[in-house]
PDB file as gemmi writes it, atoms N, CA and C in Angstrom:
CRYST1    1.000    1.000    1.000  90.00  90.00  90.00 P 1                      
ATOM      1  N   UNK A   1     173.867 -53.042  39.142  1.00  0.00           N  
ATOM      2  CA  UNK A   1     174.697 -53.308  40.291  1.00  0.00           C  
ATOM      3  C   UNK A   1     175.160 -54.762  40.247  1.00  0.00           C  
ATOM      4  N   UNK A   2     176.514 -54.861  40.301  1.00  0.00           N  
ATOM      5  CA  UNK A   2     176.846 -56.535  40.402  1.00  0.00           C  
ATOM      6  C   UNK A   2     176.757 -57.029  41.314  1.00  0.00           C  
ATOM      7  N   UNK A   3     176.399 -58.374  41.194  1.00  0.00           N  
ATOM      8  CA  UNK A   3     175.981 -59.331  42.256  1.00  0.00           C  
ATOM      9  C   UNK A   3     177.592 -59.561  43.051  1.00  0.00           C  
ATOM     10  N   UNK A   4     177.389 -59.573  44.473  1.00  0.00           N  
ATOM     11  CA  UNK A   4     178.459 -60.001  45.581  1.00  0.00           C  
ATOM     12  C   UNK A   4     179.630 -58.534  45.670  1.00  0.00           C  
ATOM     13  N   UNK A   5     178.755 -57.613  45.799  1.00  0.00           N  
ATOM     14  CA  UNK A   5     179.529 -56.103  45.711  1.00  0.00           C  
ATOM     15  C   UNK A   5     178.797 -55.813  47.119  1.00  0.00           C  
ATOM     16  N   UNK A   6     180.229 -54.950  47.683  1.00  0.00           N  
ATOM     17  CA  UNK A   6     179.762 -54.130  49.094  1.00  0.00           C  
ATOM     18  C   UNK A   6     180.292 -53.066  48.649  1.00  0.00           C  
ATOM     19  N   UNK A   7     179.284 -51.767  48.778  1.00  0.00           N  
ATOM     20  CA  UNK A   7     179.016 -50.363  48.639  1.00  0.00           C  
ATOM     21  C   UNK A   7     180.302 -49.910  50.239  1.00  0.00           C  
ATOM     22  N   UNK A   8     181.234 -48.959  49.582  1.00  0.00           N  
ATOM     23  CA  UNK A   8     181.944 -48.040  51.017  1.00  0.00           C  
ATOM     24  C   UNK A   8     180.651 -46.843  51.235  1.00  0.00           C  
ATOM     25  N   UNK A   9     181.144 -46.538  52.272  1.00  0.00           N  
ATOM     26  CA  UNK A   9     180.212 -45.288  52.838  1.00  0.00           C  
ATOM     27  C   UNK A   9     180.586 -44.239  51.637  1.00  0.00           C  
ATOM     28  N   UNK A  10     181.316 -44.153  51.083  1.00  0.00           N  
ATOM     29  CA  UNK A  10     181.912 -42.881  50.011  1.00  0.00           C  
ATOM     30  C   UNK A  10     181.398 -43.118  48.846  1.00  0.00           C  
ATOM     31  N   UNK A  11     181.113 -44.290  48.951  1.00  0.00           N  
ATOM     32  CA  UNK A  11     179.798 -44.371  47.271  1.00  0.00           C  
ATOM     33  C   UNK A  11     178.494 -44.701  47.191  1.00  0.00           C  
ATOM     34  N   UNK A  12     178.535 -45.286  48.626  1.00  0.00           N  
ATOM     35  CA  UNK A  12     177.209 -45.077  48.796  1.00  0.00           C  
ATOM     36  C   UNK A  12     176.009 -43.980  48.945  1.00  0.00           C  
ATOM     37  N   UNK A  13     176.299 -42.814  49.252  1.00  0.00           N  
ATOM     38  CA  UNK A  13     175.868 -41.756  49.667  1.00  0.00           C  
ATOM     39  C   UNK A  13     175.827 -40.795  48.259  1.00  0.00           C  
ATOM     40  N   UNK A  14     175.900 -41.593  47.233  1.00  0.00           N  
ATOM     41  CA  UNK A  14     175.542 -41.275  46.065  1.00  0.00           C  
ATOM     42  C   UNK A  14     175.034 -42.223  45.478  1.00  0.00           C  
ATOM     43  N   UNK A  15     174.113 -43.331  46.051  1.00  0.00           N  
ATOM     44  CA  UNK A  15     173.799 -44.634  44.720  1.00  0.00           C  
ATOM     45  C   UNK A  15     172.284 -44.468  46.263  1.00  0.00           C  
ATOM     46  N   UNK A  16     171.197 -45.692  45.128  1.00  0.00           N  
ATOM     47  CA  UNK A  16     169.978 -45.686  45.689  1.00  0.00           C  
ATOM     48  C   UNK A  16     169.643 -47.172  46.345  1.00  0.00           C  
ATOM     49  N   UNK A  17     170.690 -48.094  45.819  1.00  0.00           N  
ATOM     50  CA  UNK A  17     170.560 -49.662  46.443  1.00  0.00           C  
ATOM     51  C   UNK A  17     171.568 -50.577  46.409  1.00  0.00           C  
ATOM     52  N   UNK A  18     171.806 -51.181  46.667  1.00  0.00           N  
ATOM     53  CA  UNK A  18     173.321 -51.668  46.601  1.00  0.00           C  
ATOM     54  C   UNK A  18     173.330 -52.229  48.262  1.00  0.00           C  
ATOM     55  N   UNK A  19     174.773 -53.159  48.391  1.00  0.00           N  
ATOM     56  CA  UNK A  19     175.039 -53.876  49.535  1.00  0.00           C  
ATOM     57  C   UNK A  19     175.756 -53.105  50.415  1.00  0.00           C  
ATOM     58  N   UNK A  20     175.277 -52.234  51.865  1.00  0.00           N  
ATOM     59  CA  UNK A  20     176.231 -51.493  52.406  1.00  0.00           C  
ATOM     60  C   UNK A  20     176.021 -52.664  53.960  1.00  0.00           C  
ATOM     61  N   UNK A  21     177.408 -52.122  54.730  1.00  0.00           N  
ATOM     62  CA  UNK A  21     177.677 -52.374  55.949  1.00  0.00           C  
ATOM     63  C   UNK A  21     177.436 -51.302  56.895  1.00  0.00           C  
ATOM     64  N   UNK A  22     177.037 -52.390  58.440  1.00  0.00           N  
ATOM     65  CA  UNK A  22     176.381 -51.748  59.139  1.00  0.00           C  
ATOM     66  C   UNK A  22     176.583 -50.188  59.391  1.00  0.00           C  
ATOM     67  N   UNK A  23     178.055 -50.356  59.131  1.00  0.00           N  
ATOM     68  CA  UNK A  23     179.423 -48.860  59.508  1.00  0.00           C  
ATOM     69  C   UNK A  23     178.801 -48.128  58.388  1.00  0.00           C  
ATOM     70  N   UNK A  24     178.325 -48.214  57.506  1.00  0.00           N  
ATOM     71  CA  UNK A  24     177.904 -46.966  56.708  1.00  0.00           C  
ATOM     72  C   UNK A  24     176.441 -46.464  57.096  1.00  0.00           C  
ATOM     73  N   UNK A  25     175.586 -47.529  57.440  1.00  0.00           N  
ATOM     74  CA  UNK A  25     174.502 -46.930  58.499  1.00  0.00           C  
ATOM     75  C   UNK A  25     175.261 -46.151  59.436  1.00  0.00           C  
ATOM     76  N   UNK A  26     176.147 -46.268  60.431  1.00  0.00           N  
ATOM     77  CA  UNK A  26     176.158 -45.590  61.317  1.00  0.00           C  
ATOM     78  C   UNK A  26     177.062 -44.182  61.151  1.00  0.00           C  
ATOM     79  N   UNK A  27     177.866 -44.242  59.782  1.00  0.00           N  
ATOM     80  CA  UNK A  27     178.219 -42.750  59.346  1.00  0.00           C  
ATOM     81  C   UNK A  27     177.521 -42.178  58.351  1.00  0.00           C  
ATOM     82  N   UNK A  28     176.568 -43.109  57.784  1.00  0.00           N  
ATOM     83  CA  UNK A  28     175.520 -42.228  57.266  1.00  0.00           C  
ATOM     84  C   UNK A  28     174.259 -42.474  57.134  1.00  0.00           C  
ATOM     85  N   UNK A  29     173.383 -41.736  58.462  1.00  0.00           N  
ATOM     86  CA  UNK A  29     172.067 -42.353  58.545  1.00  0.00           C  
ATOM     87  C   UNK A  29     171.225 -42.376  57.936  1.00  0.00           C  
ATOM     88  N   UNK A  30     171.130 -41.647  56.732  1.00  0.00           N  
ATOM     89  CA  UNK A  30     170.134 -41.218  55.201  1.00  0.00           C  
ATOM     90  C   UNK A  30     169.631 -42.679  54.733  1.00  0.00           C  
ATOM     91  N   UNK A  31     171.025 -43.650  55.051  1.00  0.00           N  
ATOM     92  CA  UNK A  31     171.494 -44.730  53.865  1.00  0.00           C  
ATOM     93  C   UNK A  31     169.597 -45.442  54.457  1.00  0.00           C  
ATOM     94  N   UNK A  32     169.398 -45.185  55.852  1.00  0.00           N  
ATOM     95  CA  UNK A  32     168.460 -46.256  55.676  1.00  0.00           C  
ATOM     96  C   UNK A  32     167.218 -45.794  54.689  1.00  0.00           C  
ATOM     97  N   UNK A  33     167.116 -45.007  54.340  1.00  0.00           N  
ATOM     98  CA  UNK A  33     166.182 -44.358  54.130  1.00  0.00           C  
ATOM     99  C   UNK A  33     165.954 -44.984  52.003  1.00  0.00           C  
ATOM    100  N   UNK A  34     166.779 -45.750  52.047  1.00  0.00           N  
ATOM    101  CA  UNK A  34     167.047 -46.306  50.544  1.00  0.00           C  
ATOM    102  C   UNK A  34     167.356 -47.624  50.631  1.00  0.00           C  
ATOM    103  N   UNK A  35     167.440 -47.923  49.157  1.00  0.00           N  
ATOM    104  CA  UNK A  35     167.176 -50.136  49.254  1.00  0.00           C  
ATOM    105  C   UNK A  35     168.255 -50.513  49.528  1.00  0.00           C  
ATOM    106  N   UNK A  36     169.023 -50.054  50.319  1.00  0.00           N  
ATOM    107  CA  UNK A  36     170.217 -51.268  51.189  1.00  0.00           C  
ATOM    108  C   UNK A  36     170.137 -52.358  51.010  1.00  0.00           C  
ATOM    109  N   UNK A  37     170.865 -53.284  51.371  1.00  0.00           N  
ATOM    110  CA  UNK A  37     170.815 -54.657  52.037  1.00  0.00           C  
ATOM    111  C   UNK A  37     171.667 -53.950  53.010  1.00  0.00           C  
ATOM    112  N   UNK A  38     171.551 -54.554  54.318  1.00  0.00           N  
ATOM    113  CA  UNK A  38     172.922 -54.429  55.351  1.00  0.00           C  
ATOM    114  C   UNK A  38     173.555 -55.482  55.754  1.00  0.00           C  
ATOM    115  N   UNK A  39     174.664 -55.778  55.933  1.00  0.00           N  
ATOM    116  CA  UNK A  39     174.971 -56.592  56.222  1.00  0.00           C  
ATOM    117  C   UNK A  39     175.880 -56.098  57.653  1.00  0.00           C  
ATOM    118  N   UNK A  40     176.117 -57.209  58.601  1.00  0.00           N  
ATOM    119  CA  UNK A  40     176.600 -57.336  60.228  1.00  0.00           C  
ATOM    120  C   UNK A  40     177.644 -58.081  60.143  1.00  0.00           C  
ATOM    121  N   UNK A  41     179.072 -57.501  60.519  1.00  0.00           N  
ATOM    122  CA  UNK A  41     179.954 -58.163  60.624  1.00  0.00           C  
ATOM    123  C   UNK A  41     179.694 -59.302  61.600  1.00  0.00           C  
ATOM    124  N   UNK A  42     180.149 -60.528  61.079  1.00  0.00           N  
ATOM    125  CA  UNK A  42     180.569 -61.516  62.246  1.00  0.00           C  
ATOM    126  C   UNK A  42     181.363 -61.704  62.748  1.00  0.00           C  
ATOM    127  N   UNK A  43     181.483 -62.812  63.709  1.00  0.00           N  
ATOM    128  CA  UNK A  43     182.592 -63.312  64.683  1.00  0.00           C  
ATOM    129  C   UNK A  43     183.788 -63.654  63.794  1.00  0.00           C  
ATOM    130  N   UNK A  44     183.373 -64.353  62.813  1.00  0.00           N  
ATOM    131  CA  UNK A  44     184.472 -64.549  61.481  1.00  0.00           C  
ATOM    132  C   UNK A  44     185.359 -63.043  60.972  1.00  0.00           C  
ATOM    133  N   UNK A  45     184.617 -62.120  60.837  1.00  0.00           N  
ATOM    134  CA  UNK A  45     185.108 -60.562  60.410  1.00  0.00           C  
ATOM    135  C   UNK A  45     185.544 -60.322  60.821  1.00  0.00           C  
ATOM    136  N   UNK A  46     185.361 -60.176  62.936  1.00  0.00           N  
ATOM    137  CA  UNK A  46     186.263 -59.569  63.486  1.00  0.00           C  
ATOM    138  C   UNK A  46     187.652 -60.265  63.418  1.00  0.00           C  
ATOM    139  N   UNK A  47     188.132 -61.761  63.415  1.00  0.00           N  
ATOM    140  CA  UNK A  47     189.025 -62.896  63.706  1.00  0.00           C  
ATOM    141  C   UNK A  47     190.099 -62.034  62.426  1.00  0.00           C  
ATOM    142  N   UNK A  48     189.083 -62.214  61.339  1.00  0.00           N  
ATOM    143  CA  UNK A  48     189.929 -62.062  59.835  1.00  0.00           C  
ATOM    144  C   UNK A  48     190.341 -60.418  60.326  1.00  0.00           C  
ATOM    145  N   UNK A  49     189.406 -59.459  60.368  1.00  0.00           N  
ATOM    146  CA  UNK A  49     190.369 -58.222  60.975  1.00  0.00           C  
ATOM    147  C   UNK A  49     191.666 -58.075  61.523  1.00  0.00           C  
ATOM    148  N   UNK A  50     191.249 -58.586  62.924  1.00  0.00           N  
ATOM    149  CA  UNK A  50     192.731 -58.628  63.842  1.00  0.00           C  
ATOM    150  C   UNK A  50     194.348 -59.263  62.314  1.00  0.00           C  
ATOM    151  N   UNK A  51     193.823 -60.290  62.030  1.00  0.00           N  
ATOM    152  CA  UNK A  51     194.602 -60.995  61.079  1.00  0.00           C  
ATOM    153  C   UNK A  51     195.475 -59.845  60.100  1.00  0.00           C  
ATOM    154  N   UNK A  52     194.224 -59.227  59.391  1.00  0.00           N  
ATOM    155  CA  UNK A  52     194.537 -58.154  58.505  1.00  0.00           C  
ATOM    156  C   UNK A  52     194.999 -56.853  59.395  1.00  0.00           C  
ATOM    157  N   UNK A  53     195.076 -56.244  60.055  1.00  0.00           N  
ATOM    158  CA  UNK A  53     195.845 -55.339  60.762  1.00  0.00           C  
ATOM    159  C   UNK A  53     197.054 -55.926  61.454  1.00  0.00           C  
ATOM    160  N   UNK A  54     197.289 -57.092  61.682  1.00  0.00           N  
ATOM    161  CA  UNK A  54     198.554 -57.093  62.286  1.00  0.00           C  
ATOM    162  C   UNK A  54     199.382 -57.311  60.747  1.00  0.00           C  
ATOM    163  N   UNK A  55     198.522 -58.037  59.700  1.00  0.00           N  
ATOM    164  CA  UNK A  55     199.747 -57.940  58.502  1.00  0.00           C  
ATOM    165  C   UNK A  55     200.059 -56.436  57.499  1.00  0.00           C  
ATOM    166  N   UNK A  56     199.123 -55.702  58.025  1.00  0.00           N  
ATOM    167  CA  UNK A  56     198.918 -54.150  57.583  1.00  0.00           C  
ATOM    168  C   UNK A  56     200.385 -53.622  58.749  1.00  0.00           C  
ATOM    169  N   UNK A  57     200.046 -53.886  59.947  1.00  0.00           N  
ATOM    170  CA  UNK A  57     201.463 -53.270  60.614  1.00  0.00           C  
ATOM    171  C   UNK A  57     202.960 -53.611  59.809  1.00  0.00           C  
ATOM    172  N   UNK A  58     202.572 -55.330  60.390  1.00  0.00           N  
ATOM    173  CA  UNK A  58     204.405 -55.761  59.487  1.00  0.00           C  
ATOM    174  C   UNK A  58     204.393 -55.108  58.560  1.00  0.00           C  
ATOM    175  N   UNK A  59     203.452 -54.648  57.419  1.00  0.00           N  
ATOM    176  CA  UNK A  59     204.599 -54.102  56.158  1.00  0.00           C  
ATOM    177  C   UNK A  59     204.673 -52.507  56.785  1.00  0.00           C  
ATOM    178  N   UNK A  60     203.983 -52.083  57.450  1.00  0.00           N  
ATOM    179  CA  UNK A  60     203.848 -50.326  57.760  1.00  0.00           C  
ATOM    180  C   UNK A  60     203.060 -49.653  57.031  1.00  0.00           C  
ATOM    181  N   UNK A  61     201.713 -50.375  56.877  1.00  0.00           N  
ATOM    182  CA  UNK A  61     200.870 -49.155  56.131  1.00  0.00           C  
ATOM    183  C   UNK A  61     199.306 -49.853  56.632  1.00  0.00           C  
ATOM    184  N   UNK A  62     199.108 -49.342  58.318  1.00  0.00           N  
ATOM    185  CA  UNK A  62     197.955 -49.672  58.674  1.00  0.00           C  
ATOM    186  C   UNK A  62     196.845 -48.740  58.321  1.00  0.00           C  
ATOM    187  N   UNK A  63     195.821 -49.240  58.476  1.00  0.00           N  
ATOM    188  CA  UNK A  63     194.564 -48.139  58.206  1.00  0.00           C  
ATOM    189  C   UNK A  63     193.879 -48.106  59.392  1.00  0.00           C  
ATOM    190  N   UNK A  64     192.870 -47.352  59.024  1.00  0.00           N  
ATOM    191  CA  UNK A  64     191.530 -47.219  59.818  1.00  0.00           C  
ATOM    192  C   UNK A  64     190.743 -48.536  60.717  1.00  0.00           C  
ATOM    193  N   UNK A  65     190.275 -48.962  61.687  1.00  0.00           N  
ATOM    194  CA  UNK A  65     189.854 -50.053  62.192  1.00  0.00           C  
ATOM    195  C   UNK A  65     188.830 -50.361  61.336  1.00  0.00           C  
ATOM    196  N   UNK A  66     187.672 -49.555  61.022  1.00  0.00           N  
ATOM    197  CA  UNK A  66     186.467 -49.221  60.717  1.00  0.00           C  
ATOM    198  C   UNK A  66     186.866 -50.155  58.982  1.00  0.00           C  
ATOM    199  N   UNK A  67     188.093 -49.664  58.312  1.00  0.00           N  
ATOM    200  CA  UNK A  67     188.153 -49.777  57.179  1.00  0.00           C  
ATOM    201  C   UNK A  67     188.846 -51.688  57.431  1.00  0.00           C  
ATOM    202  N   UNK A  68     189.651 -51.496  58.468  1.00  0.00           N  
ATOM    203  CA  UNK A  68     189.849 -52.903  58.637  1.00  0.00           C  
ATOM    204  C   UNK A  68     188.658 -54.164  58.323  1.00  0.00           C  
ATOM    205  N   UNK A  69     187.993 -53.619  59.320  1.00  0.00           N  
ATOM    206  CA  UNK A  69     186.227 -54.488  59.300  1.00  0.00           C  
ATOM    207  C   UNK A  69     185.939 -54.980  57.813  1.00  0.00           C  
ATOM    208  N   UNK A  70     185.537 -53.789  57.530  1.00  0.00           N  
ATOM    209  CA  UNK A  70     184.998 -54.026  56.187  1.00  0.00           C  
ATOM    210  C   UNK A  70     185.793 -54.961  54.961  1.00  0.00           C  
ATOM    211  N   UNK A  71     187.305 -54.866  55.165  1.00  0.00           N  
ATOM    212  CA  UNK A  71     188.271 -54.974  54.308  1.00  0.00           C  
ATOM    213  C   UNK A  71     187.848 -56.702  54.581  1.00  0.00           C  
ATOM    214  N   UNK A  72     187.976 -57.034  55.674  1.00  0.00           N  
ATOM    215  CA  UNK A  72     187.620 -58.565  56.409  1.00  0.00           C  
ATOM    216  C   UNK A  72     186.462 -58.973  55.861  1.00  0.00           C  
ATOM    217  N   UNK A  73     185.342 -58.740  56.186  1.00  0.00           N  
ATOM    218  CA  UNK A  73     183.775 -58.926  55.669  1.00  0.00           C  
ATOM    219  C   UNK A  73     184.401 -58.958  53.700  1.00  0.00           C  
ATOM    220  N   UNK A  74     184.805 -58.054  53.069  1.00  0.00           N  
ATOM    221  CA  UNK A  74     184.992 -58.221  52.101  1.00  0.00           C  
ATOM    222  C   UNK A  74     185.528 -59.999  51.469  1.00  0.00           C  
ATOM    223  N   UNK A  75     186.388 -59.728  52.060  1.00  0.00           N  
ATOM    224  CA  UNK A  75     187.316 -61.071  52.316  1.00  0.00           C  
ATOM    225  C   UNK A  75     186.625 -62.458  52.366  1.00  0.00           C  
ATOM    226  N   UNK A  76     186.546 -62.543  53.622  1.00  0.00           N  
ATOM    227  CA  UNK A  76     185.554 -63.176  54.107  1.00  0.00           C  
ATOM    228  C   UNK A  76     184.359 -63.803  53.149  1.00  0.00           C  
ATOM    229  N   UNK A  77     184.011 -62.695  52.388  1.00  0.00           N  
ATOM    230  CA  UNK A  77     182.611 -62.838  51.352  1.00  0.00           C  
ATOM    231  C   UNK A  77     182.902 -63.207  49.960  1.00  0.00           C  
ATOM    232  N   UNK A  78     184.338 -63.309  49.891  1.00  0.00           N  
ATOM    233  CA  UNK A  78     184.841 -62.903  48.648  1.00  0.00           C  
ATOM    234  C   UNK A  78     184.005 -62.486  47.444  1.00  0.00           C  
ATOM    235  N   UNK A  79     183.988 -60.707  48.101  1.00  0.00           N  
ATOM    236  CA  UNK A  79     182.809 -59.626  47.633  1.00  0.00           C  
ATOM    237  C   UNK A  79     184.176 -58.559  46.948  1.00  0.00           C  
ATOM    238  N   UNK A  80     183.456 -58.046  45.961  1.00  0.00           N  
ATOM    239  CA  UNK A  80     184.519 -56.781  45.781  1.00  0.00           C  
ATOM    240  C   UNK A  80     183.892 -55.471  46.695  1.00  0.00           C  
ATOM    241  N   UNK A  81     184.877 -54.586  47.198  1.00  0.00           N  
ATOM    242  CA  UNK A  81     184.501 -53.207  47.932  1.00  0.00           C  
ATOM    243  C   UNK A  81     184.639 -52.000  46.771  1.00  0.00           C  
ATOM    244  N   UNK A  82     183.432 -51.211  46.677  1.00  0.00           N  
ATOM    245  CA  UNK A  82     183.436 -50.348  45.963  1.00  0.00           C  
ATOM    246  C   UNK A  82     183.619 -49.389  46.837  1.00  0.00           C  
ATOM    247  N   UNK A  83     184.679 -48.159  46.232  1.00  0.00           N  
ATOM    248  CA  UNK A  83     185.049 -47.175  47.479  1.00  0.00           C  
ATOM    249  C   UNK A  83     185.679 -46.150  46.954  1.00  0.00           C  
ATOM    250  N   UNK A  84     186.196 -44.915  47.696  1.00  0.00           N  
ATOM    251  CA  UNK A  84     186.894 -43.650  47.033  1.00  0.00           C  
ATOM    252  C   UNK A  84     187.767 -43.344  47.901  1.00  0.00           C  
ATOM    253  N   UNK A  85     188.367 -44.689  48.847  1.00  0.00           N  
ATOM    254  CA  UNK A  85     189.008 -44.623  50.036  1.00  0.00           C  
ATOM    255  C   UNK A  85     190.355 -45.206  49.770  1.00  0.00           C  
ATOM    256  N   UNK A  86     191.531 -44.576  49.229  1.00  0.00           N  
ATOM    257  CA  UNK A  86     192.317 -45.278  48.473  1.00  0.00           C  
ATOM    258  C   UNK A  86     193.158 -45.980  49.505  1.00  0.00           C  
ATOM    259  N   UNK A  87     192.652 -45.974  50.906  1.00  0.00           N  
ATOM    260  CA  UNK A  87     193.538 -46.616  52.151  1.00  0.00           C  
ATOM    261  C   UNK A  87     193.649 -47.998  51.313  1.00  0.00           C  
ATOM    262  N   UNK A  88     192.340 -48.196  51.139  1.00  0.00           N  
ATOM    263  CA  UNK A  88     191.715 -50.216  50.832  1.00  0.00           C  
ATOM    264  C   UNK A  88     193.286 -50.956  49.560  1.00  0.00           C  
ATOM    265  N   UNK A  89     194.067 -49.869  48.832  1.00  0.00           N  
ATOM    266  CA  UNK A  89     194.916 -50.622  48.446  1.00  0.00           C  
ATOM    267  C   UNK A  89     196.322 -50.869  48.962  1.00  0.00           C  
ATOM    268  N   UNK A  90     196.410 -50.533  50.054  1.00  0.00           N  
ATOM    269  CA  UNK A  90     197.052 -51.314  51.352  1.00  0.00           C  
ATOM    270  C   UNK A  90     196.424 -52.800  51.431  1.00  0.00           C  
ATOM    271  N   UNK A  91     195.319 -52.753  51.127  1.00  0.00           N  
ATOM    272  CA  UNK A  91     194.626 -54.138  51.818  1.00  0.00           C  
ATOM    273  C   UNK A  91     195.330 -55.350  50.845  1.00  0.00           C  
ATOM    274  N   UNK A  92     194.797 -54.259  49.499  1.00  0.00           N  
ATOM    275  CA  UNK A  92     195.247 -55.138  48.225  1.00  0.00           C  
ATOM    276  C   UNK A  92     196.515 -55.337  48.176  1.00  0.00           C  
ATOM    277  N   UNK A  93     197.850 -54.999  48.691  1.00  0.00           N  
ATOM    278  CA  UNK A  93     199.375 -54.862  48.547  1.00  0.00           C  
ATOM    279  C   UNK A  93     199.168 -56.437  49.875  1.00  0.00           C  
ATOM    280  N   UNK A  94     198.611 -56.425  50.510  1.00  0.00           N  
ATOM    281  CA  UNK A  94     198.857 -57.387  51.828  1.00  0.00           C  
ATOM    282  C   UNK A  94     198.072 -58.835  51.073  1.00  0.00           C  
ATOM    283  N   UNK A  95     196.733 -58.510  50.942  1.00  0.00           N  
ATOM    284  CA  UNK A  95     196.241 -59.897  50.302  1.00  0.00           C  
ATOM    285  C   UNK A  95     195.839 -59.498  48.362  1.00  0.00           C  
ATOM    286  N   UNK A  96     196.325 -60.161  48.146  1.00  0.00           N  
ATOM    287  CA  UNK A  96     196.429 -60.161  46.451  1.00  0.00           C  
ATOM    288  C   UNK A  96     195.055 -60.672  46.090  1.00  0.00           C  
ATOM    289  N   UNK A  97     194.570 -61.325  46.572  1.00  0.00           N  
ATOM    290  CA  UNK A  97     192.803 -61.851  46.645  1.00  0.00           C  
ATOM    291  C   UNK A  97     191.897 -60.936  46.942  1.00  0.00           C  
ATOM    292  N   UNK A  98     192.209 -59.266  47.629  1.00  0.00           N  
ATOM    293  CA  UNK A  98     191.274 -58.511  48.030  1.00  0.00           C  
ATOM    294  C   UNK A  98     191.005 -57.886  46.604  1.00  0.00           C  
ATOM    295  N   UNK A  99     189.595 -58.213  46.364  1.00  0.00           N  
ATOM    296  CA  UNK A  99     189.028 -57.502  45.022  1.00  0.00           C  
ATOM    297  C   UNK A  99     188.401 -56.170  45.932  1.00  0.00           C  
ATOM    298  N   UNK A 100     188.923 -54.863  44.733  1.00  0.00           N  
ATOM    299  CA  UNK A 100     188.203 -53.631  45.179  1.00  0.00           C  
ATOM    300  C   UNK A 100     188.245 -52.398  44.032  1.00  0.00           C  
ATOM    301  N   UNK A 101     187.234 -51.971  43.834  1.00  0.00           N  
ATOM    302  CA  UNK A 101     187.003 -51.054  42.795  1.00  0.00           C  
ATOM    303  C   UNK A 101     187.053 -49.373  43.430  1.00  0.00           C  
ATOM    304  N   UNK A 102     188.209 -48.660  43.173  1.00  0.00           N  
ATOM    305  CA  UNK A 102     188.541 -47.115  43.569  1.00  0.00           C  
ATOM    306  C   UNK A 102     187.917 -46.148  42.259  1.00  0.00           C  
ATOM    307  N   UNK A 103     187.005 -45.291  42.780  1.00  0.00           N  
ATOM    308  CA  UNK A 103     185.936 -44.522  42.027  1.00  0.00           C  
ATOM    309  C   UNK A 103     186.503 -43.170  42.274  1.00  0.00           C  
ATOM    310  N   UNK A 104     187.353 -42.709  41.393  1.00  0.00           N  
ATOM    311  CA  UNK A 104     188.214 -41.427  41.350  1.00  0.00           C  
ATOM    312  C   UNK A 104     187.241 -40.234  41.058  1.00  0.00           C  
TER     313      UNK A 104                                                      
END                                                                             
């Protein structure tokens, strides 16, 4: 597992340890039950969110709030998001800095 990686709920729920967010505890409660780290969005995450959804509107290709969060915390961490959620390359079309790995 590489160091400064956050696990999506969609790959996580197939791996045994890895870095997930709180939002994948709460859509998938198994996760605690394995070597997580969790991490808690901050006051910083939510700020960078709002940021990233209003520049997700201007171009017209908003996502999920939930996916917003994370996309921020990513950011924020400058972490790559591992995921099967191909919303997240919206994120990447808006900030060219969002590292994220899509697991087809």
């Amino acid at each position: 597992m590489e160091e400064n990686q956050i696990l999506d709920t969609s790959v996580a729920i197939e791996k045994e340890e890895g870095t997930i967010t709180l939002f994948t505890v709460i859509e998938y409660p198994p996760s605690t039950t394995k070597l997580f780290q969790i991490i808690i969005p901050e006051g910083l995450d939510y700020l960078k969110a709002v940021e990233v959804a209003t520049k997700l509107r201007a171009i017209g290709k908003p996502i999920g709030a939930i996916d917003i969060i994370i996309a921020a915390m990513c950011l924020n961490r400058s972490a790559k998001l591992v995921t099967k959620d191909s919303d997240f390359k919206y994120v990447k079309e808006a900030y060219p800095e969002f590292n994220f790995e899509l697991i087809l």
